[in-house]
C-alpha positions as CSV (number, residue, x, y, z in Angstrom):
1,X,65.8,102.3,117.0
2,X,68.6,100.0,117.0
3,X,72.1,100.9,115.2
4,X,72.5,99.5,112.2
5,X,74.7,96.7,111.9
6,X,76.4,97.7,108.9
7,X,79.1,100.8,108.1
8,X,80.3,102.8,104.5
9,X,83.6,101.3,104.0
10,X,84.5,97.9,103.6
11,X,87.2,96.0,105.8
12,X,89.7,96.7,103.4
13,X,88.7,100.4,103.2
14,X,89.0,100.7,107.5
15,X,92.4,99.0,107.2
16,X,93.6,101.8,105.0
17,X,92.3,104.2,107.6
18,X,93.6,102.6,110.3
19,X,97.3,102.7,108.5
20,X,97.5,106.6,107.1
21,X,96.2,107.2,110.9
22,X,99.2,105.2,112.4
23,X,101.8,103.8,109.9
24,X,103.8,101.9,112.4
25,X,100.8,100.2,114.0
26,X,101.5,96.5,114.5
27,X,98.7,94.6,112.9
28,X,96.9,93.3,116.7
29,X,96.7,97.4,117.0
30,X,94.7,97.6,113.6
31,X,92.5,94.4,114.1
32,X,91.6,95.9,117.9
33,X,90.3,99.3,115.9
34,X,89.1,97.8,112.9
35,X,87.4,95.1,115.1
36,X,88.8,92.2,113.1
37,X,91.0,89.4,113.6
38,X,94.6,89.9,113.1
39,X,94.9,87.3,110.3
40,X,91.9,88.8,108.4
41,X,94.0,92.1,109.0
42,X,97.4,90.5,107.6
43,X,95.3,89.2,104.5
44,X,94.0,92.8,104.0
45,X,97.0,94.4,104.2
46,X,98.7,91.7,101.8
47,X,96.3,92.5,99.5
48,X,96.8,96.2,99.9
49,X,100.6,95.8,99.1
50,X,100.0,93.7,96.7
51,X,97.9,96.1,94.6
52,X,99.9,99.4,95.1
53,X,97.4,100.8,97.9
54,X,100.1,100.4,100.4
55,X,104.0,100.7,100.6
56,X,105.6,98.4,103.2
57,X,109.1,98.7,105.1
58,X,111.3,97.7,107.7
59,X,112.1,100.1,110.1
60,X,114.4,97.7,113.1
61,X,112.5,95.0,114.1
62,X,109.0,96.6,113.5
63,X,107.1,97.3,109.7
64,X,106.1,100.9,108.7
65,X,103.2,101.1,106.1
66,X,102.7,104.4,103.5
67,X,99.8,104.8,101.7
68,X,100.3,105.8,97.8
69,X,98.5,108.7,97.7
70,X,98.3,109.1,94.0
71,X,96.6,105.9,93.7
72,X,92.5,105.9,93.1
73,X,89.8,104.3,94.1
74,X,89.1,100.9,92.4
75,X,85.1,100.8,91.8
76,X,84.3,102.8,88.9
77,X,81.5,105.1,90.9
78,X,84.8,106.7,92.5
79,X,87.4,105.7,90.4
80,X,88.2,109.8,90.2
81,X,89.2,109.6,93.9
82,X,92.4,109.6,94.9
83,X,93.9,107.9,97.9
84,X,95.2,111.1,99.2
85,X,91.7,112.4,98.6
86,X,90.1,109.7,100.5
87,X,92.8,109.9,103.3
88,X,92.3,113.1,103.9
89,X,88.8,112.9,104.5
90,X,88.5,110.3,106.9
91,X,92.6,109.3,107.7
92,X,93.0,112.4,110.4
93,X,96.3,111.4,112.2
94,X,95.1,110.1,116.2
95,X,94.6,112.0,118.5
């Protein structure tokens, strides 16, 4: 049987992943794991900010991202989950 060719989370859901996993990846690192394009990534993660997933600063030359842990999930089947809940499942620092 062939894998499917779909996954659980959402591009927007990896993204977040991708970030609490490595806050001061550049955004080509995060569209190489994610396996989308870096402008689909810098949309993502505008719209991340943008809605209070994400905090984003300067650190020199490069951006460091946090994810705000207290906020929850937006679809109202897991609304009750928090970010940090979420993170913690599937957001396990890199190896």
């Amino acid at each position: 049987m062939a894998p499917a060719a779909w996954t659980f989370l959402s591009n927007h859901g990896h993204v977040l992943v991708a970030l609490a996993q490595d806050p001061e990846a550049r955004m080509r690192e995060v569209a190489e794991r994610v396996g989308i394009t870096e402008r689909a990534v810098q949309q993502i993660v505008r719209d991340l900010v943008e809605q209070g997933y994400v905090e984003k600063s300067k650190t020199g030359r490069r951006n460091e991202y946090r994810i705000v842990e207290a906020a929850h999930l937006r679809h109202e089947l897991e609304a009750g989950v928090s970010l940090r809940e979420f993170v913690g499942m599937l957001g396990r620092p890199r190896a």
